[in-house]
C-alpha positions in Angstrom: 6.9 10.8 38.8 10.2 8.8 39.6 12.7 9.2 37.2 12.9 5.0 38.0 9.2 5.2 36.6 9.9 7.5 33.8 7.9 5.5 30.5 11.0 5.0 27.9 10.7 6.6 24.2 10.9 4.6 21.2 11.1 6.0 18.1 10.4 5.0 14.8 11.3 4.8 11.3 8.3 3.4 8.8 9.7 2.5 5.3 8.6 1.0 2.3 4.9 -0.2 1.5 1.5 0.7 3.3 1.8 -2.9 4.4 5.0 -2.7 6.3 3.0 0.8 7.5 0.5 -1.9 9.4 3.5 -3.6 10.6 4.8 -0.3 12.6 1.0 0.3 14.0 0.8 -3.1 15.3 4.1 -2.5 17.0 3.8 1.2 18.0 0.2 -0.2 19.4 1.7 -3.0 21.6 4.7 -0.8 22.9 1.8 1.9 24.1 0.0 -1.0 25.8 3.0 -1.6 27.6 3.4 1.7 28.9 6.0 3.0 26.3 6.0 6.5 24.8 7.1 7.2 20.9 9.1 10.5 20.0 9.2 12.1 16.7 13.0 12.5 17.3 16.3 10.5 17.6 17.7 13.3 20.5 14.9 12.0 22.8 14.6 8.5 22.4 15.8 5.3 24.3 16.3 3.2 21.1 15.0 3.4 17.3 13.2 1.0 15.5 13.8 1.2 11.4 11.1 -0.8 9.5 12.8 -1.4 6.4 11.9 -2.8 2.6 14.2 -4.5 1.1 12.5 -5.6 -2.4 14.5 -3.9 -4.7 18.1 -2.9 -4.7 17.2 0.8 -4.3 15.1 -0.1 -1.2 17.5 -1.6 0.1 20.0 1.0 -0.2 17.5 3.4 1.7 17.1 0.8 4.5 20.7 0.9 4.8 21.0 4.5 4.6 18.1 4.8 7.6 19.7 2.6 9.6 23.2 4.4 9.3 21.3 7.8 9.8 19.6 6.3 12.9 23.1 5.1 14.6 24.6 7.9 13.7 21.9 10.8 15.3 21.1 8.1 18.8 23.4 4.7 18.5 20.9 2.3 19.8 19.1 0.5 16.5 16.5 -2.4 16.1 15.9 -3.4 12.6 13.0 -4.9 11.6 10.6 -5.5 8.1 11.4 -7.1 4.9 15.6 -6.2 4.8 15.9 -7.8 8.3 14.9 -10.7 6.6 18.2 -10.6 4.9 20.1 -10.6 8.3 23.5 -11.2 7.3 23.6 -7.9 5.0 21.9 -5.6 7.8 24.9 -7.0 10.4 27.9 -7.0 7.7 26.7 -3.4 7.3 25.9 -2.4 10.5 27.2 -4.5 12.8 26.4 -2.3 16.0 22.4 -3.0 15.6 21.0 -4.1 18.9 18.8 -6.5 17.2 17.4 -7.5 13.8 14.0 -9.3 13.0 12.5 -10.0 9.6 8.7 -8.7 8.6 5.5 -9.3 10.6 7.8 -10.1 13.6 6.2 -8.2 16.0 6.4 -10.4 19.2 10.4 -10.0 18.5 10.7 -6.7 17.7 8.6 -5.9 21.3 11.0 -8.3 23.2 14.0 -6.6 21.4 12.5 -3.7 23.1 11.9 -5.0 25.9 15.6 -6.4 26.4 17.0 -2.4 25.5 14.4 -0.4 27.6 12.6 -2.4 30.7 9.3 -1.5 30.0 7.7 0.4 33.3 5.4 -0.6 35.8 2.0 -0.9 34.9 0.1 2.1 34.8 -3.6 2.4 33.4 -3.6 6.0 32.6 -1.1 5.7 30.2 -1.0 1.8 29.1 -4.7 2.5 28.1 -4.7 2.5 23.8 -7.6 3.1 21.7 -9.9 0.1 20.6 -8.4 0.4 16.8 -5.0 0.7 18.0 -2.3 3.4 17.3 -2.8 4.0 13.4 -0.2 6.8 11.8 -2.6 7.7 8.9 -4.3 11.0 9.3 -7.4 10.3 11.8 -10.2 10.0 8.7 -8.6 7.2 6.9 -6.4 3.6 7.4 -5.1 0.9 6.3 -6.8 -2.4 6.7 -4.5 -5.3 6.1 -6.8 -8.7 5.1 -3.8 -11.0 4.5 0.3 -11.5 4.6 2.1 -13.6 2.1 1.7 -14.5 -1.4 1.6 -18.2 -3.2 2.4 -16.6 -6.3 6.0 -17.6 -8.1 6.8 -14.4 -10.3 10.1 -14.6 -11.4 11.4 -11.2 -10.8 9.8 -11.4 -7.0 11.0 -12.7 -3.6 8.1 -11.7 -1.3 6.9 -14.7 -0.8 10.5 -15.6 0.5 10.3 -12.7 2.9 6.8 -12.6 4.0 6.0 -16.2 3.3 2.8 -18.2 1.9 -1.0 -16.3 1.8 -2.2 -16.7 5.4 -5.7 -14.8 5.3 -7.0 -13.3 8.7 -10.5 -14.4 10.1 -13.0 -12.2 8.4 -15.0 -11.6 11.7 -11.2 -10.1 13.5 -10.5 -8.0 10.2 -14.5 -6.7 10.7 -14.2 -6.0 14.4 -10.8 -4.0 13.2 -13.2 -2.2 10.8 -15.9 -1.7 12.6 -13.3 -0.2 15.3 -11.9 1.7 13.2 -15.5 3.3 11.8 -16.4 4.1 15.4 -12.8 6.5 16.0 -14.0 8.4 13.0 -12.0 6.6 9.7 -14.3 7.6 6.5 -12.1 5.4 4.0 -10.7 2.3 4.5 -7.8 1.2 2.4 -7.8 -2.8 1.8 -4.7 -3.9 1.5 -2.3 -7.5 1.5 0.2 -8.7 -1.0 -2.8 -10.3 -3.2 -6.1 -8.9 -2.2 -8.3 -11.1 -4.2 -6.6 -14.6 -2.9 -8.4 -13.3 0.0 -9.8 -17.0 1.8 -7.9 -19.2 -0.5 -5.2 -20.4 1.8 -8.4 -21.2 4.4 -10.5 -22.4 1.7 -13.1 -19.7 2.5 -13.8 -21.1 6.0 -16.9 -19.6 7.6 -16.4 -17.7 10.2 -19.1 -15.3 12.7 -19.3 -11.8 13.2 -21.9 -10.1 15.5 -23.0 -13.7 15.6 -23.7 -14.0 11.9 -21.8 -16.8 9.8 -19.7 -14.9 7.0 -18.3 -17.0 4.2 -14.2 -15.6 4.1 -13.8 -14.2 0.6 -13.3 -11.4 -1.0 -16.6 -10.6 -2.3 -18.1 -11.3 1.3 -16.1 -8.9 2.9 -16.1 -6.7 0.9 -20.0 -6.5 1.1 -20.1 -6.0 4.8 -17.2 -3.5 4.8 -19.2 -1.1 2.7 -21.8 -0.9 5.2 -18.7 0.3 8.2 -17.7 3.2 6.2 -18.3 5.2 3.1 -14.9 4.6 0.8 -13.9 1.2 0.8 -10.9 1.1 -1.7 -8.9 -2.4 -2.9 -5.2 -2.2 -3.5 -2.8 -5.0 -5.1 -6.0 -7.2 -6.7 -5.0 -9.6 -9.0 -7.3 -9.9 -12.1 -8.4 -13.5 -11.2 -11.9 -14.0 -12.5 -14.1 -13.7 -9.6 -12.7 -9.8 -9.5 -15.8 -9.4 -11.9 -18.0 -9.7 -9.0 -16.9 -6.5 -7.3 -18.0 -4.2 -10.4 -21.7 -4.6 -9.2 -20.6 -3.1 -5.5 -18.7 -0.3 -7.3 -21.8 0.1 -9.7 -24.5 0.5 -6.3 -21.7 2.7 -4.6 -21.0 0.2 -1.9 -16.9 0.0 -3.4 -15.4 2.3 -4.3 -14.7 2.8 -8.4 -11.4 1.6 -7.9 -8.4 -1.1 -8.6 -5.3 -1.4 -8.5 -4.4 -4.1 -10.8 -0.6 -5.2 -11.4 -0.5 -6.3 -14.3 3.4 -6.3 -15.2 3.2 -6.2 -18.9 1.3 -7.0 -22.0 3.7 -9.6 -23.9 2.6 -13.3 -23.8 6.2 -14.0 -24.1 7.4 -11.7 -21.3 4.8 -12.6 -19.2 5.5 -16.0 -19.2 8.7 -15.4 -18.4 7.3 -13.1 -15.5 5.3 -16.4 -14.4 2.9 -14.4 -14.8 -1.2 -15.1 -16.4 -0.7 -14.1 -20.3 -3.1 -13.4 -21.7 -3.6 -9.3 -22.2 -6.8 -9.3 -25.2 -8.9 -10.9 -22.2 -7.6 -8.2 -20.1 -8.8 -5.9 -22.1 -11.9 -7.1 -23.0 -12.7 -7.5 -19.2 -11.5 -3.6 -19.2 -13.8 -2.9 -21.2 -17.1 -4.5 -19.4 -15.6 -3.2 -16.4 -15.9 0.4 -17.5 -19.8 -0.3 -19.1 -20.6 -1.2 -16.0 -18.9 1.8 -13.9 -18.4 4.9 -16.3 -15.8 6.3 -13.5 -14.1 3.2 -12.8 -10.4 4.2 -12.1 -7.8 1.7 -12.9 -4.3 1.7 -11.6 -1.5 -0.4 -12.7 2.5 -1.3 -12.6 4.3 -2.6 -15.1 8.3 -3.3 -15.8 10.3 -2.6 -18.8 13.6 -3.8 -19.9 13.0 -7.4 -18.7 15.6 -10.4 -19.3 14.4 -11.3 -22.9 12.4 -8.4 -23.5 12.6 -7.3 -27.2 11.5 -4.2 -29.3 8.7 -6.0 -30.4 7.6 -7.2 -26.3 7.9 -3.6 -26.0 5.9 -2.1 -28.8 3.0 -4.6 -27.7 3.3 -3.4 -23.9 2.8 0.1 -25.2 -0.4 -0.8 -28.0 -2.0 -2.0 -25.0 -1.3 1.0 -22.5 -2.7 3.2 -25.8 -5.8 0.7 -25.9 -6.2 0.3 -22.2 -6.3 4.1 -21.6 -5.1 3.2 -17.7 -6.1 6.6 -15.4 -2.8 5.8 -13.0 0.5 4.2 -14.3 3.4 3.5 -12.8 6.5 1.8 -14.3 10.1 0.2 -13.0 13.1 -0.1 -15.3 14.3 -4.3 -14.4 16.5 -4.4 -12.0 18.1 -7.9 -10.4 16.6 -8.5 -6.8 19.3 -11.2 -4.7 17.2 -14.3 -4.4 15.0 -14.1 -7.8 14.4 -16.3 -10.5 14.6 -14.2 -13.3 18.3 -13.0 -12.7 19.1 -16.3 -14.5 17.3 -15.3 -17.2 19.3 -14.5 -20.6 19.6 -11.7 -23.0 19.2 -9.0 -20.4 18.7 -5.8 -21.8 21.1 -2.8 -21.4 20.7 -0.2 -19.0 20.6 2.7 -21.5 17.9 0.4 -23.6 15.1 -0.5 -20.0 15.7 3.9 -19.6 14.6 4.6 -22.9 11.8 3.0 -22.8 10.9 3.6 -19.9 10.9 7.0 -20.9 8.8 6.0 -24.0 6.4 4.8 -21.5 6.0 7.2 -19.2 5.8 9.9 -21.8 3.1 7.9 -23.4 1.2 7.3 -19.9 1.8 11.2 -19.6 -0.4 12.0 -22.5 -3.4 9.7 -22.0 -2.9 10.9 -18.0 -3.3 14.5 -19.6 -6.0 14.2 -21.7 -8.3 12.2 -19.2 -7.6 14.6 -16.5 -8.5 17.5 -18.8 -12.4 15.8 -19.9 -12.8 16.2 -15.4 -13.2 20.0 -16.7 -16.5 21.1 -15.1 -17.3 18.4 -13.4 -19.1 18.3 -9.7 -17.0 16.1 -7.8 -16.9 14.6 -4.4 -13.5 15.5 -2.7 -12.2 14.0 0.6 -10.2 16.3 2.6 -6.6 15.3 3.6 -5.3 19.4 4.4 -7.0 22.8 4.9 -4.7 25.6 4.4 -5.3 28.8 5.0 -6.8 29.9 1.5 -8.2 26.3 0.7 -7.0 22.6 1.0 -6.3 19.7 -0.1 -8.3 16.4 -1.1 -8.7 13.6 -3.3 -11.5 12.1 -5.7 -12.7 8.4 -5.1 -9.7 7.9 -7.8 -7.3 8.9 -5.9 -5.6 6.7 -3.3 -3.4 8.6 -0.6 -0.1 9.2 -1.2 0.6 7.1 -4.8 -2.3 9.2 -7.0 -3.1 12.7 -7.8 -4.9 15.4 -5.5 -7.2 18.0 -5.9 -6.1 21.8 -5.1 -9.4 23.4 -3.3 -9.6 27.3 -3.8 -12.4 28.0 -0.9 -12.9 27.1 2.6 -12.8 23.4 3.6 -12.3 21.2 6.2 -10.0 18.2 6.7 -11.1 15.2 7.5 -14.4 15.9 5.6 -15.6 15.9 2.6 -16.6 18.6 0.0 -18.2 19.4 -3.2 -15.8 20.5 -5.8 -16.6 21.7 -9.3 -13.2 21.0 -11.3 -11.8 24.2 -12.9 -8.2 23.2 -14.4 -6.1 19.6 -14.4 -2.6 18.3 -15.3 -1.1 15.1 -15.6 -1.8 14.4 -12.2 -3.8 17.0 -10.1 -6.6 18.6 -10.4 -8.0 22.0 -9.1 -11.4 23.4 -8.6 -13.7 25.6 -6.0 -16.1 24.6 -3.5 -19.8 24.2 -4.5 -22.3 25.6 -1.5 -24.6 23.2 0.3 
């Protein structure tokens, strides 16, 4: 081939949230289509494109550091994702950026690449992607975004400044994705948007076709017809709006996943309303509750905040009564930090550093315990493990409570393979992992 021909390499730098992951497939998918390759490293590439975060003050200072690591190790640098909505800090701090783009930009970030490397003639034998696109998950599970944006005003939050208002996809296009996606071999799909259960509201739950059939957009809906594309459907990021209850019969049948992630922030009325968040934590609980009658292995994730403007011993103490009622299987927990651009930096009586570490120390040493002594009663059980890894004396999987990359895993003495799953009788557990052997058959 002509060196005038030669395809140019692009690499890539994915940071941040399995969302912005979406972003960097939908990209890397249309660069492929236009006859561009991508490279693992900066040596051989034409130009770099860092897909940053930039929620949070130390997110943004790893988007930074990318970037500077990226001009440094090649020169040429497009910035793109949530930071590069923020323009003026990425060129005040990097000036020498080819071009910078904010999130879900993809059109942009393609002509930005365009305008660096001419993309080369057309050439069908290697223009020619996959039906599902380019995914970067391993080959047996993805990420399936529903939605971008969020309508919710939470003080301490600036997404919807950076990715805008809900704007739901069609529910036939996000099938045909899945249904793609099912064909090329993906056993678990991963649901995912910045509030999963607004799913429809922004369209007000227009009907839409699929395979000819007229489909109602909401979340119940679709997630209905999902289950029947692939064996683990699991929700991230759903709010605990009311209509949530009418998933916990899909999980009960074994047509969801017993799964959610559910942030829910805090447990304070008082904090939580200056979250601008709902308040109203003994409801929460009692849907907890029901929620578990229903589905005896429902796991629940969550995220709350410590150390928020206002937030006093007592906010605190009720936070943790709930986390020791709640018994939450996955925790995580952020010490308040000021984000530029949000409401709550206003807020008074902001609590001292050393204060939001303590507790969050409190917390996570509580969370550590109940973590501990859940994990422990899996002890014997026969569990269904999907395999991420084999390794040469075993692998390594995950439970239908786990969710790639943010949960626990299961360490698998015996033979497996990845990319399937296996029968695993549970034999010892921390606060986090688990570990059995394979069962025959």
């Amino acid at each position: 081939m002509d060196s005038v021909t030669q395809p140019g390499r692009i690499g890539f730098v994915s940071l941040g949230c399995p969302k912005a992951l979406t972003d960097t497939e939908r990209i890397v998918t249309q660069l492929r289509t236009d006859g561009y390759e991508t490279t693992a490293s900066y040596d051989d590439a034409d130009v770099v494109v860092v897909n940053t975060c930039g929620f949070i003050d130390d997110a943004i200072d790893e988007s930074l550091d990318a970037i500077s690591e990226a001009l440094r190790a090649n020169g040429r640098v497009i910035v793109t994702g949530c930071l590069g909505a923020k323009g003026d800090i990425v060129r005040r701090t990097h000036p020498d950026v080819l071009a910078v783009t904010g999130p879900h930009a993809y059109e942009e970030v393609v002509d930005a690449v365009h305008e660096a490397v001419p993309p080369p003639p057309f050439d069908p034998y290697v223009s020619l992607v996959p039906d599902h696109g380019i995914k970067l998950t391993p080959r047996h599970y993805a990420y399936l975004k529903i939605s971008e944006g969020c309508n919710h005003k939470c003080s301490f939050c600036i997404i919807p400044s950076l990715r805008g208002k809900l704007v739901s996809r069609r529910i036939g296009a996000v099938l045909e994705e899945a249904e793609s996606l099912a064909a090329a071999g993906v056993k678990e799909l991963l649901v995912i948007s910045q509030d999963t259960s607004a799913y429809g509201v922004d369209i007000r739950y227009r009907t839409d076709f699929w395979h000819g059939r007229p489909l109602r957009s909401d979340l119940l809906t679709l997630c209905e017809r999902l289950g029947e594309l692939v064996p683990w459907v699991r929700l991230h990021y759903v709010y605990p709006y009311p209509h949530v209850d009418d998933l916990i019969p899909l999980m009960a049948d074994g047509r969801l996943l017993p799964y959610l992630d559910v942030p829910l922030q805090h447990a304070s009325p008082t904090v939580l309303r200056a979250m601008r968040r709902p308040a109203a934590s003994e409801r929460t609980l009692e849907r907890i509750r029901r929620w578990r009658e229903a589905v005896p292995h429902l796991t629940l994730r969550s995220t709350f905040i410590v150390g928020f403007p206002g937030e006093t011993e007592a906010d605190f103490d009720t936070l943790l009564d709930f986390l020791r009622e709640a018994r939450l299987e996955r925790v995580g927990c952020f010490a308040y930090s000021d984000v530029e651009g949000a409401a709550a930096n206003a807020l008074p009586d902001h609590v001292p550093e050393a204060v939001k570490l303590e507790r969050l120390d409190a917390l996570m040493t509580l969370q550590a315990g109940i973590s501990l002594e859940r994990q422990r009663a899996r002890i014997g059980e026969a569990v269904d493990v999907l395999v991420d890894q084999a390794t040469a004396s075993g692998g390594v999987g995950r439970t239908a409570g786990d969710a790639p990359e943010i949960d626990g895993a299961v360490h698998i003495d015996g033979p497996v393979r990845a990319g399937e799953w296996a029968r695993v009788r549970i034999t010892e557990a921390d606060t986090h992992d688990l570990r059995g052997t394979p069962l025959p058959g």
